[in-house]
Kinemage of the C-alpha trace (Angstrom):
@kinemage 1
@onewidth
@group {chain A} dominant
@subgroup {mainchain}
@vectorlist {calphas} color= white
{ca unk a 1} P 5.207 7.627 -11.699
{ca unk a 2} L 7.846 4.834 -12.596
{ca unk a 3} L 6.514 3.090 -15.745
{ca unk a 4} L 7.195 -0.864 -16.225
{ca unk a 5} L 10.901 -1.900 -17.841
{ca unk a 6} L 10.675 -4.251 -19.950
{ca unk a 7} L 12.821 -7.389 -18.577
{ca unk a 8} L 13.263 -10.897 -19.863
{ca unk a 9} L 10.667 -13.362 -18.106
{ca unk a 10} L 13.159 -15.168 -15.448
{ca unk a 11} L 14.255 -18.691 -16.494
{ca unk a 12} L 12.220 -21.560 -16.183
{ca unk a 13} L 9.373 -19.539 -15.260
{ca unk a 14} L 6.483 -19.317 -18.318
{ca unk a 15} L 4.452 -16.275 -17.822
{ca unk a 16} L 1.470 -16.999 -16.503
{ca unk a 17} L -0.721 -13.507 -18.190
{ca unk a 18} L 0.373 -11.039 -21.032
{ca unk a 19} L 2.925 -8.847 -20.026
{ca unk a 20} L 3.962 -10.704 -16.928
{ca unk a 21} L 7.827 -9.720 -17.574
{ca unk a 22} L 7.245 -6.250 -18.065
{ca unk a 23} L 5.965 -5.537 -14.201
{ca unk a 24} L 9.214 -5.212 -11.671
{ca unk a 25} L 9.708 -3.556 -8.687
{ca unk a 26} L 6.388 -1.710 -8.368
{ca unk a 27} L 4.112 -0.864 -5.840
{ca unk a 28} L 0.971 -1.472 -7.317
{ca unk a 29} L -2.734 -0.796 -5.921
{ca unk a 30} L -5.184 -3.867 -6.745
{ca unk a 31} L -9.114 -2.642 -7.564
{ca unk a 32} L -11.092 -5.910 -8.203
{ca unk a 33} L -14.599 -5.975 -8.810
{ca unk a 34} L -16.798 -6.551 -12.243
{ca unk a 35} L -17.044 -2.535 -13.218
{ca unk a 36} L -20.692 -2.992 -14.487
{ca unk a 37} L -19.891 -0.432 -15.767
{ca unk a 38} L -16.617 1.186 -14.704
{ca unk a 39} L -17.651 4.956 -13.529
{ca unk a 40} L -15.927 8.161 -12.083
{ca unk a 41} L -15.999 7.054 -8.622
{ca unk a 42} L -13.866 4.125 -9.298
{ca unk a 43} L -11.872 6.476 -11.055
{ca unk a 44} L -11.970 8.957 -8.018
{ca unk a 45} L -10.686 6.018 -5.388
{ca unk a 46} L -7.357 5.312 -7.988
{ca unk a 47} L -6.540 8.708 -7.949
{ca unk a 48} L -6.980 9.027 -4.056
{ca unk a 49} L -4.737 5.267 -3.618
{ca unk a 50} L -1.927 6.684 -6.434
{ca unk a 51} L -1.655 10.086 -3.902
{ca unk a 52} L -2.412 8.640 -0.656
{ca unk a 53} L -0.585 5.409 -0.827
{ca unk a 54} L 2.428 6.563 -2.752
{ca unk a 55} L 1.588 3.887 -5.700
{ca unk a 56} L 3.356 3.877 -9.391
{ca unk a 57} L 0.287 1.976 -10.569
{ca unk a 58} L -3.448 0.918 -10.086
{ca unk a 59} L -4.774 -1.689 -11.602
{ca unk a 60} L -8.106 -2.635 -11.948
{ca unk a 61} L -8.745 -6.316 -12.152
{ca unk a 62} L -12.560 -6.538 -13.869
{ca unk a 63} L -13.588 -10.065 -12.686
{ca unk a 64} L -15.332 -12.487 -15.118
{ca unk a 65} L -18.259 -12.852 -12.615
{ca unk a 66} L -18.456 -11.895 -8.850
{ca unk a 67} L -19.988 -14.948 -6.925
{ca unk a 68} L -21.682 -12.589 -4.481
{ca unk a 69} L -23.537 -10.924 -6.922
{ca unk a 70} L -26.814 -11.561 -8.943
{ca unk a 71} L -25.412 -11.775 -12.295
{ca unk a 72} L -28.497 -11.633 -14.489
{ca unk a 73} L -27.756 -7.937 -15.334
{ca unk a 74} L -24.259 -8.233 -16.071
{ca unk a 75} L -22.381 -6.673 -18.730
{ca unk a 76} L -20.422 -9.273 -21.499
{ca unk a 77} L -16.995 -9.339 -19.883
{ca unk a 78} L -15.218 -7.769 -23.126
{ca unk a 79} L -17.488 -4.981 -22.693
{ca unk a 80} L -17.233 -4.071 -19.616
{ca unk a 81} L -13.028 -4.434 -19.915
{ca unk a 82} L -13.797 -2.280 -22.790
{ca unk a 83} L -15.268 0.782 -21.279
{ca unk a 84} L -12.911 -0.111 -18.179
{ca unk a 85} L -10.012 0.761 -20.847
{ca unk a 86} L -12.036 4.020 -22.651
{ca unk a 87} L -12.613 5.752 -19.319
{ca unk a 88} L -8.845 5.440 -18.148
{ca unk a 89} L -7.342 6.465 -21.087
{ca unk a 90} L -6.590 10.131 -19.992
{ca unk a 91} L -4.912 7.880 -16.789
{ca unk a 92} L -1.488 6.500 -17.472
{ca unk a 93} L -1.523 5.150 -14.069
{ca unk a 94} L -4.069 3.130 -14.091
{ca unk a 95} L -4.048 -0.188 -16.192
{ca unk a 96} L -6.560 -2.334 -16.518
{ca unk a 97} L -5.968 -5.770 -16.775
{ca unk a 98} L -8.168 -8.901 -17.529
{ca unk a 99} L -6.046 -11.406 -15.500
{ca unk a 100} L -8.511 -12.941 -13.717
{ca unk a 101} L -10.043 -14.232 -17.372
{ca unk a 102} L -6.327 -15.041 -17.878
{ca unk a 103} L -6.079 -17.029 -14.136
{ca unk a 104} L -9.310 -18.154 -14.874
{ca unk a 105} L -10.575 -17.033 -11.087
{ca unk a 106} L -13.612 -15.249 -9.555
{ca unk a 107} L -12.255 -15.664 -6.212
{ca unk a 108} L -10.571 -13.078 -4.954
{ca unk a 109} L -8.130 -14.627 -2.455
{ca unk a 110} L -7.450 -17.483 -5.732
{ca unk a 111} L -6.722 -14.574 -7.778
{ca unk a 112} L -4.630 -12.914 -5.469
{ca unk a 113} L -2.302 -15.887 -4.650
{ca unk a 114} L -1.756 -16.235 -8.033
{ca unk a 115} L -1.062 -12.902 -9.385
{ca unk a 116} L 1.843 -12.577 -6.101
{ca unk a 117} L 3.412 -16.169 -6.930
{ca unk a 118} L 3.704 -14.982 -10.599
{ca unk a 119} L 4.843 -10.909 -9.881
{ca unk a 120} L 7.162 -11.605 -6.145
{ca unk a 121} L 9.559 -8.704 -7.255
{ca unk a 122} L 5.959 -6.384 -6.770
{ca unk a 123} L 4.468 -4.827 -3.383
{ca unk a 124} L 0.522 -4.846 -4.100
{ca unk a 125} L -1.976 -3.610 -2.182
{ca unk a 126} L -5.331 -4.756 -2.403
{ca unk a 127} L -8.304 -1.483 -2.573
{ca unk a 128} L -11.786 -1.580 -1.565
{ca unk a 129} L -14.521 1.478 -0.764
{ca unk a 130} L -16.184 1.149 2.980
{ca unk a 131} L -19.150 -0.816 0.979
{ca unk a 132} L -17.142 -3.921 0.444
{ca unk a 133} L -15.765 -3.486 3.764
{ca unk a 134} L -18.716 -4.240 5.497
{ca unk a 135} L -19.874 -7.592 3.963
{ca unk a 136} L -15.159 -8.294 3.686
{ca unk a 137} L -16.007 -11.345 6.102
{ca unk a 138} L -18.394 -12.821 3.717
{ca unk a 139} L -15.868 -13.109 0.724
{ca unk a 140} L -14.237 -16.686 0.841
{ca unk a 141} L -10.896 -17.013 3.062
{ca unk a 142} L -11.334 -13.165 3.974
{ca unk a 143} L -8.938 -14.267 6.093
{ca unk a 144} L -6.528 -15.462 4.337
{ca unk a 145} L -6.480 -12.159 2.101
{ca unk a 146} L -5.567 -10.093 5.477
{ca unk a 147} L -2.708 -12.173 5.802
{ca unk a 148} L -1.557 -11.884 2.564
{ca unk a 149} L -1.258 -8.215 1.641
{ca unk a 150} L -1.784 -5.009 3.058
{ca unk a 151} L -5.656 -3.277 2.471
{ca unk a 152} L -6.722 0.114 2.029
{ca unk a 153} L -10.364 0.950 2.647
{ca unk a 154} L -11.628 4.551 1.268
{ca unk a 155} L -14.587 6.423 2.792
{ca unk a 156} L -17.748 5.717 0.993
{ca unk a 157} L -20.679 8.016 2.448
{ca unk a 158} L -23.501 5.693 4.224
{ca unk a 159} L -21.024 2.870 4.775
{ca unk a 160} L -17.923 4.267 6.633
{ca unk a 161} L -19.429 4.012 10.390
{ca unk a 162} L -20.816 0.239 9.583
{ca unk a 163} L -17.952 -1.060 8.163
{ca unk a 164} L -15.571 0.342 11.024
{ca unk a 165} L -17.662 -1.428 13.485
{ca unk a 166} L -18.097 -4.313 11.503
{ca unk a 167} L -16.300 -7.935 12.274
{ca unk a 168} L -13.388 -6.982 9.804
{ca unk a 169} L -12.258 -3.894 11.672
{ca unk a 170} L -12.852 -5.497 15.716
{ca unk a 171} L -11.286 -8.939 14.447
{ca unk a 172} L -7.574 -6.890 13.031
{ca unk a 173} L -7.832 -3.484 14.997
{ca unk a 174} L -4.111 -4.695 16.046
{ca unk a 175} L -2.992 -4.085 12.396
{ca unk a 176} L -4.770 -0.309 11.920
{ca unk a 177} L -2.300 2.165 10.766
{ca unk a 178} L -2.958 5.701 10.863
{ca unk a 179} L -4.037 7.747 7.390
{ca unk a 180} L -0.499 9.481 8.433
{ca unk a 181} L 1.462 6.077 7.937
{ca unk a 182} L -0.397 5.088 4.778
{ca unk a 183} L 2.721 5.829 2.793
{ca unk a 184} L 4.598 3.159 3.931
{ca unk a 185} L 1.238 0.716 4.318
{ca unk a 186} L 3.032 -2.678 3.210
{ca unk a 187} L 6.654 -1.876 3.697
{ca unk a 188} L 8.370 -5.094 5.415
{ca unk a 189} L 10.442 -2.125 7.970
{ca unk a 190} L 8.892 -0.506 10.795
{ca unk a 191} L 5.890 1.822 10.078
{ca unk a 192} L 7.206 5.559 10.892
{ca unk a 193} L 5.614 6.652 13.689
{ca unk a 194} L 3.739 9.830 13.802
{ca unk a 195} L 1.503 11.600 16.076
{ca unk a 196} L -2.462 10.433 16.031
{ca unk a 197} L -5.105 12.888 15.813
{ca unk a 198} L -8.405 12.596 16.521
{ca unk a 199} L -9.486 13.520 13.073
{ca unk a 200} L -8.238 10.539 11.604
{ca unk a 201} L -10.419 8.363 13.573
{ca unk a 202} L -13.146 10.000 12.660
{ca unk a 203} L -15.886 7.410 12.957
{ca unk a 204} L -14.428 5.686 15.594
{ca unk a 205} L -12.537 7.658 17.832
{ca unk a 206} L -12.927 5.141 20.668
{ca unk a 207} L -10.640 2.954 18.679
{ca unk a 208} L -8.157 5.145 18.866
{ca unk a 209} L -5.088 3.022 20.043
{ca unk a 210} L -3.138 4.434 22.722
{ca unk a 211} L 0.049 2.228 21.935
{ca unk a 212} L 2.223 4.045 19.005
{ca unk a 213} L 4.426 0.402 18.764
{ca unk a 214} L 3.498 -1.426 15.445
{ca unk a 215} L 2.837 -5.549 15.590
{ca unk a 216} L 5.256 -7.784 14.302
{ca unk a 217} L 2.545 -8.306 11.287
{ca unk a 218} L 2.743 -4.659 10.576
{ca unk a 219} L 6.368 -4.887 10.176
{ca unk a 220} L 6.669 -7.946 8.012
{ca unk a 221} L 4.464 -5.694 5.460
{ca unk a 222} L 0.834 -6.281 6.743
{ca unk a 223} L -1.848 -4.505 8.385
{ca unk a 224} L -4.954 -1.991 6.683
{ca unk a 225} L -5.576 1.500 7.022
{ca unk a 226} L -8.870 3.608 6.570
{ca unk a 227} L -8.501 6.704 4.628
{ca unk a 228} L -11.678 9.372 4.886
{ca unk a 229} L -11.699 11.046 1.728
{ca unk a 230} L -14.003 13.419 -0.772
{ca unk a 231} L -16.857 10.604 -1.155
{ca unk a 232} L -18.305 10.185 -4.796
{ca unk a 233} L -21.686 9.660 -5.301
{ca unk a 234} L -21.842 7.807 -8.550
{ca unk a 235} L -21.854 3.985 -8.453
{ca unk a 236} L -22.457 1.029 -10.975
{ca unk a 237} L -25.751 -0.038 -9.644
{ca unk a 238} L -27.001 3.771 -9.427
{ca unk a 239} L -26.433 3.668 -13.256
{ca unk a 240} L -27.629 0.212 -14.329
{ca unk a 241} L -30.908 1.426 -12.814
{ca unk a 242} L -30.832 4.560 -14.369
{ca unk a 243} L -30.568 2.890 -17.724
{ca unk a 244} L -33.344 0.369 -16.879
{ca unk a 245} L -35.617 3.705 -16.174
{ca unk a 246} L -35.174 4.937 -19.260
């Protein structure tokens, strides 16, 4: 992994979160979400995104408040970046960072826009589990996130077959790379071609494209690619209920 050198903050330019200066010339996987509370599974989809997409970093940006979530049960936000920080400890890749307090966002295209006008010198891609996937076209200016960055989506058992027939998937099938090319997922140069198998459209195999040529949005750095994966089982609402049993 290449850790972050530290480098003056450029000229004229005031740093805009902690530590701003210090992030150059990565290629860094984004996990949003509020991590009430952060669990092995979000631990499990890092460590699959650090492999898979050839990343020197994860971070996981814990969100303030999601706006598409009943927040009556949520965590104080210093607590849950708290245990965020206790359970990656033991993972030098994975940083998590409270920029979204610092941005003062809950939106994630807002938050987004920001964070790549303040870090230009970094390639992020943004990771989500087949769950978010499915309701993607309900966030605000989904849109406008697709056209922004690259997106990884990781198999999540129940949700996979939905969300690759959802409105996300139809709507941007032109921009599908194969688990194969998820290596170079975001590189502004052509996408290496490799041979498709039928395993890797596993839920879908009618969408199997029979054109190998990338789109012009591919090769300016765009486009989304769905990685099946070991599925975890444990999830943030599974154990907010199981503390409310007990």
């Amino acid at each position: 992994m290449v850790a972050p050198v530290k480098q003056k903050t450029l000229q004229g330019h005031t740093p805009v979160f902690p530590g701003q200066s210090l992030w150059r010339n990565l290629r860094i996987g984004l996990l949003g979400g509020s991590f009430n509370p952060a669990h092995e599974g979000h631990l499990h989809i890092s460590l699959e995104a650090i492999k898979r997409l050839n990343l020197d970093w994860v971070w996981w940006l814990v969100s303030p408040q999601n706006p598409l979530k009943d927040n009556k049960n949520l965590a104080p936000f210093e607590s849950r970046l708290a245990a965020a920080k206790q359970l990656t400890s033991t993972h030098p890749a994975i940083h998590v960072s409270d920029v979204e307090h610092h941005f003062g966002t809950n939106k994630t295209i807002d938050t987004l826009t920001t964070l790549k006008t303040a870090c230009p010198e970094n390639q992020f891609i943004w990771l989500m589990g087949a769950d978010n996937m499915v309701q993607f076209d309900q966030w605000a200016s989904w849109q406008d996130i697709v056209s922004l960055l690259p997106i990884a989506i990781f198999d999540r058992s129940g949700y996979s077959t939905k969300a690759l027939h959802g409105k996300f998937a139809k709507r941007y099938a032109h921009l599908r790379v194969t688990p194969q090319q998820a290596k170079n997922l975001g590189c502004a140069t052509k996408v290496k071609e490799t041979q498709l198998q039928d395993d890797d459209w596993e839920y879908d195999i009618k969408a199997k494209p029979d054109n190998k040529q990338i789109t012009p949005q591919q090769a300016n750095g765009l486009g989304w690619v769905f990685l099946p994966c070991p599925t975890h089982q444990q999830s943030s609402t599974n154990i907010r209920n199981l503390k409310l049993d007990n």
